[in-house]
N, CA, C and O atoms as CSV, one atom per row, in Angstrom:
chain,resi,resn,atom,element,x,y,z
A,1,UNK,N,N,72.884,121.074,209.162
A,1,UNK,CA,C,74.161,120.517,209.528
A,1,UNK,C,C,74.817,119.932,208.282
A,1,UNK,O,O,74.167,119.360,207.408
A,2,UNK,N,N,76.313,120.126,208.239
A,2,UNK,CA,C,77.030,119.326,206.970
A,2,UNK,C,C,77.294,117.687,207.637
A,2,UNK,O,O,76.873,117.182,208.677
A,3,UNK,N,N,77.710,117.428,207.121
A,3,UNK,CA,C,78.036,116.007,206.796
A,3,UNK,C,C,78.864,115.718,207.663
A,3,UNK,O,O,78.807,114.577,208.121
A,4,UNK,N,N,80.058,116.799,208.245
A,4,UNK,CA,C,80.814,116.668,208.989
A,4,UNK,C,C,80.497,117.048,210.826
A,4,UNK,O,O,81.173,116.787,211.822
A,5,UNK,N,N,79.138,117.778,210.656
A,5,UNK,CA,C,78.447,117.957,212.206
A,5,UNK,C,C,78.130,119.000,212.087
A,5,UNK,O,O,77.075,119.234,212.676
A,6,UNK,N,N,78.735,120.169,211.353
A,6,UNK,CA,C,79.489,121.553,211.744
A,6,UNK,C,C,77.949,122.427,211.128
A,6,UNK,O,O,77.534,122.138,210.005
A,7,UNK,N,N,77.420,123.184,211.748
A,7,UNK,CA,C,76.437,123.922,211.075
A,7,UNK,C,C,76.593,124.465,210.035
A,7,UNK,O,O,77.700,124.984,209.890
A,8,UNK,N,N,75.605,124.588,208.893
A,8,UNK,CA,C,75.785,124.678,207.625
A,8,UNK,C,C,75.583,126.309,207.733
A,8,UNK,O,O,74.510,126.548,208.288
A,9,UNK,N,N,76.259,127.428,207.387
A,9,UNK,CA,C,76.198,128.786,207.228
A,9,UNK,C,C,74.963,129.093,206.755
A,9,UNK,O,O,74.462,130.045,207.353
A,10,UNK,N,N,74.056,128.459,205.587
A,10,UNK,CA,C,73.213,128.489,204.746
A,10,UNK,C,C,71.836,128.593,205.455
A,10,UNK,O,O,70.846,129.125,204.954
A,11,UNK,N,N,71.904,127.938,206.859
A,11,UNK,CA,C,70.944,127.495,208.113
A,11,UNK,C,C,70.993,128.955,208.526
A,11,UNK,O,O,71.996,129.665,208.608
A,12,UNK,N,N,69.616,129.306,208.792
A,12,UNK,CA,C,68.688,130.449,209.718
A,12,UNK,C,C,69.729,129.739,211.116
A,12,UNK,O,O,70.370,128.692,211.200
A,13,UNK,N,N,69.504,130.876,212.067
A,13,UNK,CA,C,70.088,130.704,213.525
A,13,UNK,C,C,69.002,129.815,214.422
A,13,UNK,O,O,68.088,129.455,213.679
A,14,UNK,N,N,68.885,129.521,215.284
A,14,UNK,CA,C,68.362,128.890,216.274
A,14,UNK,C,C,67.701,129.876,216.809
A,14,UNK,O,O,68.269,130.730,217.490
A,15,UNK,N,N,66.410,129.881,216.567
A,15,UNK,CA,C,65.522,130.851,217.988
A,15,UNK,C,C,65.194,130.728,218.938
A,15,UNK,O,O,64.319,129.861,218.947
A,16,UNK,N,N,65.413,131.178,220.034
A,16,UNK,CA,C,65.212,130.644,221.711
A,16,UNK,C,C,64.162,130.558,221.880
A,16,UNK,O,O,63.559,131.484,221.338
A,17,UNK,N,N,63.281,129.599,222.603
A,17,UNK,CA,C,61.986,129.258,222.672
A,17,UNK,C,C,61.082,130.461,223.080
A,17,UNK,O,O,59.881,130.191,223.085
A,18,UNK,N,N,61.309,131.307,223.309
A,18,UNK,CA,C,60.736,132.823,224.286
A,18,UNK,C,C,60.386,133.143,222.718
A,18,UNK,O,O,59.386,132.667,222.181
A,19,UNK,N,N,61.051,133.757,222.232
A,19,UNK,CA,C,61.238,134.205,220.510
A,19,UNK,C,C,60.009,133.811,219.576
A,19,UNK,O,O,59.127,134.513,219.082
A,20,UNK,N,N,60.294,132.247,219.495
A,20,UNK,CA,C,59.247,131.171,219.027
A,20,UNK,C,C,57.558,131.381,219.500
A,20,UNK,O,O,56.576,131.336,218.759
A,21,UNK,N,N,57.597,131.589,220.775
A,21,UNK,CA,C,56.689,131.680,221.828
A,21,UNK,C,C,55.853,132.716,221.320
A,21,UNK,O,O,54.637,132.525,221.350
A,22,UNK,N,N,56.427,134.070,220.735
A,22,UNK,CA,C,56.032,135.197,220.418
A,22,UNK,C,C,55.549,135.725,219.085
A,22,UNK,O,O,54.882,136.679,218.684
A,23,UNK,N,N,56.350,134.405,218.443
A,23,UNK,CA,C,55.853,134.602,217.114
A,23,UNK,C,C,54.523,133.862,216.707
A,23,UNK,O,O,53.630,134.131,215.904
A,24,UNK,N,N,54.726,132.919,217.502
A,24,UNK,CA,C,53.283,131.447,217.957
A,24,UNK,C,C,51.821,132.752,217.990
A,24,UNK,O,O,50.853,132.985,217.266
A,25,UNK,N,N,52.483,133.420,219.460
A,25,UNK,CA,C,51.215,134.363,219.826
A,25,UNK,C,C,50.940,134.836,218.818
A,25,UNK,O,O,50.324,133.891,218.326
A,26,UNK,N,N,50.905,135.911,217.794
A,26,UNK,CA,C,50.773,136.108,217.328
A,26,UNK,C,C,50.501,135.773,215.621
A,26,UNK,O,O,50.798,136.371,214.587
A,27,UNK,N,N,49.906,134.722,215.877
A,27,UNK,CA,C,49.612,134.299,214.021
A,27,UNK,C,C,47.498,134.165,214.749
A,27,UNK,O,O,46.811,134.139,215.770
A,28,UNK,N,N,47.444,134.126,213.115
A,28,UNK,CA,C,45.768,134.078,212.955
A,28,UNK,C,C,45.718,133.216,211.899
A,28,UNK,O,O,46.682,132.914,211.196
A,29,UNK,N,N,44.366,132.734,211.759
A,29,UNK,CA,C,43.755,131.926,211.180
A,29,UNK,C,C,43.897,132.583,209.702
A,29,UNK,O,O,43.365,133.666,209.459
A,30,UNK,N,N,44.799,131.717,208.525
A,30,UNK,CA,C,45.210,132.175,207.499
A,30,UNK,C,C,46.205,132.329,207.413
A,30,UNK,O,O,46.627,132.368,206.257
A,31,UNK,N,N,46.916,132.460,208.216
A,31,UNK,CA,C,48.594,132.768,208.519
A,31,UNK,C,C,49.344,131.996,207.424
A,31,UNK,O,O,49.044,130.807,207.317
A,32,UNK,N,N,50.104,132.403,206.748
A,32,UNK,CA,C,51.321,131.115,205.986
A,32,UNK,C,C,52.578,131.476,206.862
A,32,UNK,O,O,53.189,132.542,206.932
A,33,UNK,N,N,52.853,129.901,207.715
A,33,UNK,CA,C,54.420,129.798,208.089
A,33,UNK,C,C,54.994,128.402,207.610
A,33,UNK,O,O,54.403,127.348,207.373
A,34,UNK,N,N,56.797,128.844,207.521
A,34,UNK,CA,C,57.099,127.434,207.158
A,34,UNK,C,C,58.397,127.319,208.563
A,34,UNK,O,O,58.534,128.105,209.501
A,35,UNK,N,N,59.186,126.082,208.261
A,35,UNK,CA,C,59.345,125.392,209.911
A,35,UNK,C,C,60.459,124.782,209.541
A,35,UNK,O,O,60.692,123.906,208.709
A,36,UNK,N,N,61.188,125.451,210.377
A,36,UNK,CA,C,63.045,124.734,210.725
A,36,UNK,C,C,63.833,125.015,208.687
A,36,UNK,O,O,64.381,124.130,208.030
A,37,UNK,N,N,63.644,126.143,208.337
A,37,UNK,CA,C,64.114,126.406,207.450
A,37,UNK,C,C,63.846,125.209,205.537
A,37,UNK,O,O,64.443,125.046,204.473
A,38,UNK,N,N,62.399,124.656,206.333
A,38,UNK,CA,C,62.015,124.149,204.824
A,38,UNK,C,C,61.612,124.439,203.817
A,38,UNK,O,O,61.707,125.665,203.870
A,39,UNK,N,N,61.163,124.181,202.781
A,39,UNK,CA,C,60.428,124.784,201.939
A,39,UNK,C,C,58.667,124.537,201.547
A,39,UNK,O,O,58.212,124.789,200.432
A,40,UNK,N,N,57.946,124.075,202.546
A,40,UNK,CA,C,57.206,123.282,202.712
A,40,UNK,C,C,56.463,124.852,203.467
A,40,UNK,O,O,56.789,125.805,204.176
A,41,UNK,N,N,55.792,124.535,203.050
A,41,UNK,CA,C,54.487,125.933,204.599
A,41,UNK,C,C,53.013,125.503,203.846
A,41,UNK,O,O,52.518,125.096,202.795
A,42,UNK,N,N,52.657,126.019,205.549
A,42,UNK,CA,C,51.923,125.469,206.198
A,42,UNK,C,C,50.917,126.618,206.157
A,42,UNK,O,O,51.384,127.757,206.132
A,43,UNK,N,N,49.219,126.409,206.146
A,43,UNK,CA,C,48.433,127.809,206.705
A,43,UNK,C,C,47.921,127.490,208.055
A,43,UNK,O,O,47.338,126.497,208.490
A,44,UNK,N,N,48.276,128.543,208.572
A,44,UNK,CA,C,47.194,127.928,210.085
A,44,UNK,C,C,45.659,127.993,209.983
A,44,UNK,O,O,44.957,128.841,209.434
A,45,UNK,N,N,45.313,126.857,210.667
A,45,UNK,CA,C,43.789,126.474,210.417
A,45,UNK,C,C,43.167,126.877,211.946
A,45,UNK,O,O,42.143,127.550,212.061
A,46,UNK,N,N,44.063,126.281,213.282
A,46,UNK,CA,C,43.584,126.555,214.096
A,46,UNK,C,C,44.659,127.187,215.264
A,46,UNK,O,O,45.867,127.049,215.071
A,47,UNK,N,N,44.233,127.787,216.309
A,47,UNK,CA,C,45.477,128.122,217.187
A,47,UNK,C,C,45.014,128.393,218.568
A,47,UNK,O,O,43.993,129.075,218.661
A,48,UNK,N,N,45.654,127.927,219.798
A,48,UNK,CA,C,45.338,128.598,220.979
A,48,UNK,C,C,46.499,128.439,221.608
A,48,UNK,O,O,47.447,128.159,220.875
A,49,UNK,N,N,46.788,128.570,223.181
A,49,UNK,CA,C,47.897,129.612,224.373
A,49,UNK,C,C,48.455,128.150,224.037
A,49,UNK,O,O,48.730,128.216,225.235
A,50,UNK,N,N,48.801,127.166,223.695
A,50,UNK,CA,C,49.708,126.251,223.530
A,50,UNK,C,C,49.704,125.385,222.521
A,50,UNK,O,O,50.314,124.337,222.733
A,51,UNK,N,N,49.151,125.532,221.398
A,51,UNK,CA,C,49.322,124.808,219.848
A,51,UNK,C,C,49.194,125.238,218.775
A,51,UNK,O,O,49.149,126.458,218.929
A,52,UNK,N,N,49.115,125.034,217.866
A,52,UNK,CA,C,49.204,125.736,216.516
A,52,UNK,C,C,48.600,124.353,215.829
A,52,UNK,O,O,48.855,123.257,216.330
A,53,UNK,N,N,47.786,124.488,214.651
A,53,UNK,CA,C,47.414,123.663,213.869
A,53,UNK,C,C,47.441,124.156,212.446
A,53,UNK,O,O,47.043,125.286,212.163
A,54,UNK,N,N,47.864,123.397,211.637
A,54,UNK,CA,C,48.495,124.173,210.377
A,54,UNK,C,C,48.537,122.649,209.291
A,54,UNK,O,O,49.004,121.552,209.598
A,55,UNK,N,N,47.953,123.013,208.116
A,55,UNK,CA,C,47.984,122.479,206.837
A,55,UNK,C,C,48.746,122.925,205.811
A,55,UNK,O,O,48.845,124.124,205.548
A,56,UNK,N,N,49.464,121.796,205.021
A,56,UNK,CA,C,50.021,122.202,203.575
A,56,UNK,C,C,49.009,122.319,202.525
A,56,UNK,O,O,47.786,122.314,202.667
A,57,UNK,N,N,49.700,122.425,201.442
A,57,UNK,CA,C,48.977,122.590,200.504
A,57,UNK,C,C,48.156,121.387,199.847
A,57,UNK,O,O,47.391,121.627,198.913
A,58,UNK,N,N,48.340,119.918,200.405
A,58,UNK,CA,C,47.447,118.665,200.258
A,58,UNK,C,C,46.702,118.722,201.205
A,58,UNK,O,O,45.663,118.063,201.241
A,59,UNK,N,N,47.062,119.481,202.114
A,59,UNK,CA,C,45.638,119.099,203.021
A,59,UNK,C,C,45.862,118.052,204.244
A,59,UNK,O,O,45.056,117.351,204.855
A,60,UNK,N,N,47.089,118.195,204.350
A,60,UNK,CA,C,47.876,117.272,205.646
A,60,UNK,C,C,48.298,117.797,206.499
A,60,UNK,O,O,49.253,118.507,206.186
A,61,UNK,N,N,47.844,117.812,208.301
A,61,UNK,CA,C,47.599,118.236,209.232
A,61,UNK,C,C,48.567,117.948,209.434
A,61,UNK,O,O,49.134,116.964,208.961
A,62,UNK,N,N,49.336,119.322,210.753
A,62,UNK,CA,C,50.443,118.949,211.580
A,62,UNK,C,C,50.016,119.938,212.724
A,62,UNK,O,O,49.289,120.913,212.535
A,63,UNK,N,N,50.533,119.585,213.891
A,63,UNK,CA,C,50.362,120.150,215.136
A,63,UNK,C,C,51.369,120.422,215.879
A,63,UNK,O,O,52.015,119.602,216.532
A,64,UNK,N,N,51.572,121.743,215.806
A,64,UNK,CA,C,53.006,122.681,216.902
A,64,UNK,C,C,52.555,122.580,218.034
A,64,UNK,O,O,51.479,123.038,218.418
A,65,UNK,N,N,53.126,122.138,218.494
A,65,UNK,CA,C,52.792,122.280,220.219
A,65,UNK,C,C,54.090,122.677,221.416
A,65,UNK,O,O,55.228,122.252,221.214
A,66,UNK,N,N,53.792,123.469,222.571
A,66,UNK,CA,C,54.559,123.841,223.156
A,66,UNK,C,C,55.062,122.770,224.031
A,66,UNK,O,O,54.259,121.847,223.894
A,67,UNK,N,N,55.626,122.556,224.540
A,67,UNK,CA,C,55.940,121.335,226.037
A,67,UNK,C,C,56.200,122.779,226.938
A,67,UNK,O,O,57.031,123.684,226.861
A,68,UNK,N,N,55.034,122.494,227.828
A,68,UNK,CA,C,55.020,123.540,228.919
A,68,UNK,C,C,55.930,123.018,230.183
A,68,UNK,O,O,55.528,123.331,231.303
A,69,UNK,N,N,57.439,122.040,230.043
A,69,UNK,CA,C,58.269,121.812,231.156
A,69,UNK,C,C,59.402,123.242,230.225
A,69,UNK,O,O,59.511,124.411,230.594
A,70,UNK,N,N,59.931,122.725,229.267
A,70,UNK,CA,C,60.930,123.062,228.863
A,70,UNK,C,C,60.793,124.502,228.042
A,70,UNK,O,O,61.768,125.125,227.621
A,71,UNK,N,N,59.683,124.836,227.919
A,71,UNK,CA,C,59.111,125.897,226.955
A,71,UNK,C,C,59.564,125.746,225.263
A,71,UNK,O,O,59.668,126.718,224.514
A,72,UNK,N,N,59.686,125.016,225.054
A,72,UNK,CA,C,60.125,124.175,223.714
A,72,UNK,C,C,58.975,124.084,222.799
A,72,UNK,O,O,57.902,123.840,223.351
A,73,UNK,N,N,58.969,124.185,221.889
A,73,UNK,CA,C,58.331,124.164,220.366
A,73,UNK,C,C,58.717,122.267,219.862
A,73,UNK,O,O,59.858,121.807,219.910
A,74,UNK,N,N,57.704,121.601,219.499
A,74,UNK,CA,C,57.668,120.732,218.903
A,74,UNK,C,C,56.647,120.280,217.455
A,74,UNK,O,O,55.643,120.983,217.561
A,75,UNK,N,N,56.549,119.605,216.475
A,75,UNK,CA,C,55.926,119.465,215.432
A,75,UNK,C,C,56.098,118.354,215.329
A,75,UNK,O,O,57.164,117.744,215.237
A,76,UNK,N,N,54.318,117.718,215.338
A,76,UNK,CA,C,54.292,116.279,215.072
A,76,UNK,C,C,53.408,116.060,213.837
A,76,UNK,O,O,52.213,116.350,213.874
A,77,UNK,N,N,53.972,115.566,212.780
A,77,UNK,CA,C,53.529,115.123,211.719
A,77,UNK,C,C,52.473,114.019,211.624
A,77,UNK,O,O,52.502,113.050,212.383
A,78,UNK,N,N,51.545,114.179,210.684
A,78,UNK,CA,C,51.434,112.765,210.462
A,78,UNK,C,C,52.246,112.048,209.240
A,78,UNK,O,O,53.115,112.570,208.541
A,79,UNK,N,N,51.807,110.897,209.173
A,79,UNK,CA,C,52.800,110.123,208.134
A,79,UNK,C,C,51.717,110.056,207.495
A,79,UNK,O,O,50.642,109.748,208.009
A,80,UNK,N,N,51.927,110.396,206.067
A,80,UNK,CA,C,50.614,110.222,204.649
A,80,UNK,C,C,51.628,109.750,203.602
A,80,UNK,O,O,51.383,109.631,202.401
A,81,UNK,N,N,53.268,109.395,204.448
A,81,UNK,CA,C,53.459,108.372,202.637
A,81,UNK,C,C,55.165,108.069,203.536
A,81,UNK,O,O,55.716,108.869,204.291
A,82,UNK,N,N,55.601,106.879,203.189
A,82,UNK,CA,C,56.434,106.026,203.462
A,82,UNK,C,C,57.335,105.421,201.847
A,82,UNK,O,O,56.870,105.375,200.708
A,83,UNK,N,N,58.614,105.061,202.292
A,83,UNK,CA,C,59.181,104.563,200.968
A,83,UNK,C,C,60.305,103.989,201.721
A,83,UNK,O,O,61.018,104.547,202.555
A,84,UNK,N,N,60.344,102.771,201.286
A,84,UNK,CA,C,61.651,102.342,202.149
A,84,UNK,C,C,62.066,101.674,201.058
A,84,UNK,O,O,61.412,101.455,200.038
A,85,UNK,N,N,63.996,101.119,201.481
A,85,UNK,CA,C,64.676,100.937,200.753
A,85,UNK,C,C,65.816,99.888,200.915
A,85,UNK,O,O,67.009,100.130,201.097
A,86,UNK,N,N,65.069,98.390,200.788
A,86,UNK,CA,C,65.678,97.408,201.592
A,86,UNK,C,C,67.115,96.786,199.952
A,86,UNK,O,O,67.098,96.921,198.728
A,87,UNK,N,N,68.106,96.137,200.961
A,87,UNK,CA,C,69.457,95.974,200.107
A,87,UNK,C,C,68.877,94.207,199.793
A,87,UNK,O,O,69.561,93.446,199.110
């Protein structure tokens, strides 16, 4: 998104969760994917009919998981580093 709301042209399209779903099925152990157009990827370490488990290149776990209401794709990080920036 720009600054102004408006989707940035530069942005991959939105894949409908069915799409997502299919590409999920299909990865194996070794897989390199990266996520929501970052530059960051991930190898998959582990996978079954509703998660994905996948490491960067430090060695910091994240977990795709489906929400079986909405058929939706989610990624929960952990936090391995913080920086804040008080006035």
């Amino acid at each position: 998104m720009t600054a102004d709301g408006s989707k940035d042209s530069s942005e991959p399209p939105s894949l409908a969760p069915k799409k997502i779903t299919n590409r999920f099925a299909n990865l194996e152990i070794g897989d390199t994917i990266s996520v929501n157009n970052r530059d960051l990827t991930y190898e998959v370490i582990d996978t079954d009919n509703y998660s994905i488990i996948a490491e960067d290149a430090d060695s910091h776990q994240v977990t795709i998981s489906q929400n079986l209401q909405s058929g939706g794709w989610t990624i929960n990080e952990q936090v391995f580093h913080i920086e804040t920036n008080r006035d």
